[in-house]
N, C-alpha and C positions, 0 to 999 in steps of 0.2 A: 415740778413741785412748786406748790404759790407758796408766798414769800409773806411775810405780813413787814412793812417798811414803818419805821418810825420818821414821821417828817419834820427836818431841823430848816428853819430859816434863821439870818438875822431879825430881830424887832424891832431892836432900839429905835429910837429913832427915824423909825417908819409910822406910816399911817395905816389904820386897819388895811384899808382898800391893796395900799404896797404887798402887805403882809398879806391879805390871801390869796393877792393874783402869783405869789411867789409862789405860797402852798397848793395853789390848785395845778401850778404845770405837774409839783412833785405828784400828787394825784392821777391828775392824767397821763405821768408816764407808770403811774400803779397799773393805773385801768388799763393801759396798750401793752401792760406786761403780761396781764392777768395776775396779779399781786393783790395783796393788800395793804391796807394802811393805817395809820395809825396817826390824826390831825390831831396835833398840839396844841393850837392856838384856840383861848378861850377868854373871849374879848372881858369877859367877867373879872379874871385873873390880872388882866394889864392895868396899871394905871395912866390916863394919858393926859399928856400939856401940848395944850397950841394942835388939838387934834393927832398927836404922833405920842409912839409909847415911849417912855421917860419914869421906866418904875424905879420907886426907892427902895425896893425892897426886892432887887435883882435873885437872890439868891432865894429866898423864900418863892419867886414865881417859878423859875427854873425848877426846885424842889417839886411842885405840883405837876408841873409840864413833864417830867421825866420817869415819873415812875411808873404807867403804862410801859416803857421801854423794855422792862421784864416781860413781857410778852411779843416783843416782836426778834426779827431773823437780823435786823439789820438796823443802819440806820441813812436815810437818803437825804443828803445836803442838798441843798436847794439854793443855789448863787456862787458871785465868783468867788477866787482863791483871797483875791483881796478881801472880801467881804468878811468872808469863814477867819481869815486872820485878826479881823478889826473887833469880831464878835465872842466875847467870853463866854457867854450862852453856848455858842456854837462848837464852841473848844471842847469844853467841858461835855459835852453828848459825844463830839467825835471820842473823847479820849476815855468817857467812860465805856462806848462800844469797841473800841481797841481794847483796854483793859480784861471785858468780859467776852471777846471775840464774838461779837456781832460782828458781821460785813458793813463795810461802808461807802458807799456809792455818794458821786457828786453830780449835778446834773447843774446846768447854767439858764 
């Protein structure tokens, strides 16, 4: 059965570049599953300083970035355990797919 994955990275404080090469492993481990997915990141959405994202308005971008999430099976982390820990973004997607029993998968 394919899957449709929502993909979570850290942002903060990454640079676009950081932040897609993260999102595109989750991708390509969509693709070698035969899955699908569901790319969060829309550089439109971020605001960025010094070239890395640095939004003041965390909560409001996450609100956009998540509500696609109703439609998918799961949600796939993408980085380490340290990372997922450091990143509130990231918290908040795991624990709303726990909440509403999506699967959640991590990949490094």
């Amino acid at each position: 059965m394919i899957k449709r994955w929502y993909l979570s990275t850290p942002m903060n404080g990454k640079t676009e570049k950081e932040i897609q090469a993260a999102l595109q492993r989750g991708v390509n481990w969509c693709i070698n599953n035969n899955d699908e997915f569901y790319y969060p990141y829309n550089p439109n959405n971020a605001e960025f300083i010094n070239g890395k994202v640095a939004d003041p308005s965390p909560i409001k971008m996450l609100s956009k970035a998540i509500a696609p999430m109703d439609l998918c099976d799961g949600v796939l982390y993408v980085g380490s355990y340290e990372e997922l820990r450091k990143s509130r973004g990231c918290q908040v997607e795991i624990n709303i797919a726990d909440l509403y029993g999506l699967e959640v998968l991590t990949i490094d």
